[in-house]
C-alpha positions, 0 to 999 in steps of 0.5 A: 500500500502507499501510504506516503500521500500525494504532494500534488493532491495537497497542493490542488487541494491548497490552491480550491476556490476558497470563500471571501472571509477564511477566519485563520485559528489564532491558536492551532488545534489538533483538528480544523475542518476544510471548507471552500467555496463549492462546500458553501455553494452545496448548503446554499442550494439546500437553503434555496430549495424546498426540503431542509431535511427528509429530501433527496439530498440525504439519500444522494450523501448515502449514495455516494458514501457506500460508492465511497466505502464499498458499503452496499448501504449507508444510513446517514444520521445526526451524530457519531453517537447516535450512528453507535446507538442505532447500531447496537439497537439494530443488533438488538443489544440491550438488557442482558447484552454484554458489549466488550470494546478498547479501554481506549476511545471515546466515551460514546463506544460505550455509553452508546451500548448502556443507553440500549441497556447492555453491560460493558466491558473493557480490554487493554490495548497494544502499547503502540498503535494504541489499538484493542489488544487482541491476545487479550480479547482473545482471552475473555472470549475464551472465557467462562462469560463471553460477550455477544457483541465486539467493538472494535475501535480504529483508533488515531484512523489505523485499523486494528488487526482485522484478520485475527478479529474476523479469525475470532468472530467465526471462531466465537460468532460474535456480533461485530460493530467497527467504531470507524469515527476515526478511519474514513477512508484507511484500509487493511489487507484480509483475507488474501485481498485489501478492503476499505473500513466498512467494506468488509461483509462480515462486519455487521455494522461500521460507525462513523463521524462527522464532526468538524475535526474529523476527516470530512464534516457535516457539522455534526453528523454520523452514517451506519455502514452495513451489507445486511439490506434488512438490518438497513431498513430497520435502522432507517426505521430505528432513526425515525422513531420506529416509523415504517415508510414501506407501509405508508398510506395517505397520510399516515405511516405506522410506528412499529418499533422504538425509535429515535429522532436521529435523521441528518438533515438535508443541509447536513447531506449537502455539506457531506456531499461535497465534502466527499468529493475532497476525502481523496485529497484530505487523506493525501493531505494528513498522510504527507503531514504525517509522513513529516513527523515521522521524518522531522520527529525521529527523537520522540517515540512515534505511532504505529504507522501502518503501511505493511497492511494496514494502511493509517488514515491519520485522524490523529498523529500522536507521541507518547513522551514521559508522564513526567513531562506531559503536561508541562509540555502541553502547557509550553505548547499552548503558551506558544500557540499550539494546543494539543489533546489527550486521546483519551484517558481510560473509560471505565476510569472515567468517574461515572463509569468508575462507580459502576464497574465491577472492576479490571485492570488496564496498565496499557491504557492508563500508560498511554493516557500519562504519556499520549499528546495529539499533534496538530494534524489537518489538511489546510495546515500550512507548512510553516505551521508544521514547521513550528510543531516540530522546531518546538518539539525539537527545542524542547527536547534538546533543551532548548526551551526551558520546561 
């Protein structure tokens, strides 16, 4: 796979009709959207027509989003959480369910499942890409009480290593949710072939996210990837509070199941359109930033960057440098315009979840919680702004800046 990006993608991108007044962050983030002239020309034409949400625009984004991710179906929705919840529902996780996911994600991979009312359980990840650790799940699947339900999390945009998960859903025949809110757009070789995030049969439902700092935007918004065409029809069900659509009559369409109000709107659709058209160019764009860090940042310790057969997506580029030196590293690097991220500290550590859990261990993920910083990374940031990432990093490292 190539996974060193495309200066000339970049540069296209770089040179797009952007709009009249572009606001330059004053702060760099670890994350910004991209927005030109043809994104605003897209939500314009939405607010001039006559459908603000329920219309075609919608189902164009879903049509472009599976030719996109090799999905035969994709079920646009109003947030990245809600596309985690409508798949669980779908899966028929509720009381009695138990969903094992990464100690390390987002808040949302697992609150998503105890909203439906299932138990959640925790696994350690691997020290470098920061992924599920799959000797250990492995180990609770042999267990006295496996889980009928996986998520895995691709976490930083790299894939886990699916050959062994899909080696292990057809030994223990589990259900399997990938939680792809940071991996439009990456790859990975199974099965003798290599297969976009979302496109692989045996997964039952990809996850994915919308918001602004991810690699495209809708604002807010989220999209459920599935093979399954009956499992399709009841989460478009499941997203407008259980109503059926098939059995429409004059005026009427019956409420069959519970639901909820997770429809993506129209304006939202025409965003995601026509950012779709640029993920080619974004990907290109984090990649060529990431393969510079990895180059210019050789004395830090670095990220899994795929490339044998897994092929990063770059959602984030992280280090892990000493505990001891985090914070005041962050806080060196805000001072200097530059405001960084921990991606994430442990969820069942998280105070709610601590209350209510019964417990485990996560070396692993609480290490990389002590010793993880995100680094800018996003398509419009400009060379020179990289340039002040690693010049700083680099003083700091060889003493150059006083901590």
């Amino acid at each position: 796979m190539n996974c060193a990006g495309s200066s000339q993608r970049r540069k296209r991108m770089l040179t797009r009709k952007l709009p009249d007044v572009v606001e330059t962050p004053a702060v760099l983030g670890y994350g910004h959207q991209f927005l030109d002239q043809d994104d605003i020309d897209a939500v314009v034409e939405v607010l001039r027509g006559e459908s603000l949400t329920q219309g075609e625009a919608v189902r164009r984004f879903e049509d472009r989003l599976a030719a996109v991710t090799g999905a035969p179906h994709a079920l646009a929705v109003a947030n990245g959480t809600l596309a985690l919840q409508l798949a669980y529902l779908a899966l028929d996780v509720g009381p009695g369910t138990r969903v094992v996911t990464t100690a390390n994600t987002f808040l949302a991979t697992a609150s998503s499942a105890i909203h439906c009312g299932a138990e959640v359980d925790f696994v350690d990840i691997e020290p470098r890409s920061a992924n599920l650790d799959i000797v250990e799940l492995e180990a609770v699947l042999a267990g006295p009480d496996p889980p009928e339900v996986v998520t895995v999390v691709h976490f930083a945009g790299l894939p886990c290593a699916m050959q062994r998960v899909l080696e292990l859903k057809r030994r223990h025949g589990f259900k399997l949710v990938e939680d792809a809110a940071h991996a439009l757009g990456a790859r990975y070789q199974a099965d003798g072939r290599t297969w976009c995030v979302g496109e692989h049969p045996e997964v039952d439902a990809t996850c994915l996210s919308f918001h602004p700092v991810k690699h495209i935007t809708t604002g807010e918004g989220g999209a459920v990837l599935t093979h399954d065409p009956e499992r399709a029809a009841r989460l478009r069900r499941l997203r407008e509070h259980g109503i059926d659509r098939e059995l429409q009559g004059l005026g009427y369409a019956p409420m069959v199941e519970l639901g909820l109000n997770a429809r993506m709107s129209d304006i939202q659709a025409a965003l995601g359109w026509s950012q779709l058209e640029k993920l080619p160019d974004f990907l290109a764009a984090r990649r060529e930033i990431a393969m510079r860090y990895l180059v210019e940042l050789r004395d830090f310790e670095l990220p899994d960057p795929g490339c044998e057969d897994r092929e990063h997506a770059w959602h984030l580029f992280f280090l892990h440098v000493d505990p001891g030196e985090r914070d005041r590293m962050m806080e060196a690097l805000l001072q200097a315009g530059i405001r960084t991220q921990v991606h994430y500290r442990p969820v069942p550590l998280q105070p709610w979840f601590r209350s209510r859990h019964r417990g485990g261990l996560w070396p692993e993920a609480e290490l990389h919680a002590a010793r993880a910083i995100s680094l800018p990374i996003y398509p419009s940031l400009a060379e020179e702004d990289q340039s002040r990432v690693i010049g700083f990093l680099n003083a700091w490292r060889h003493g150059g800046i006083a901590a």
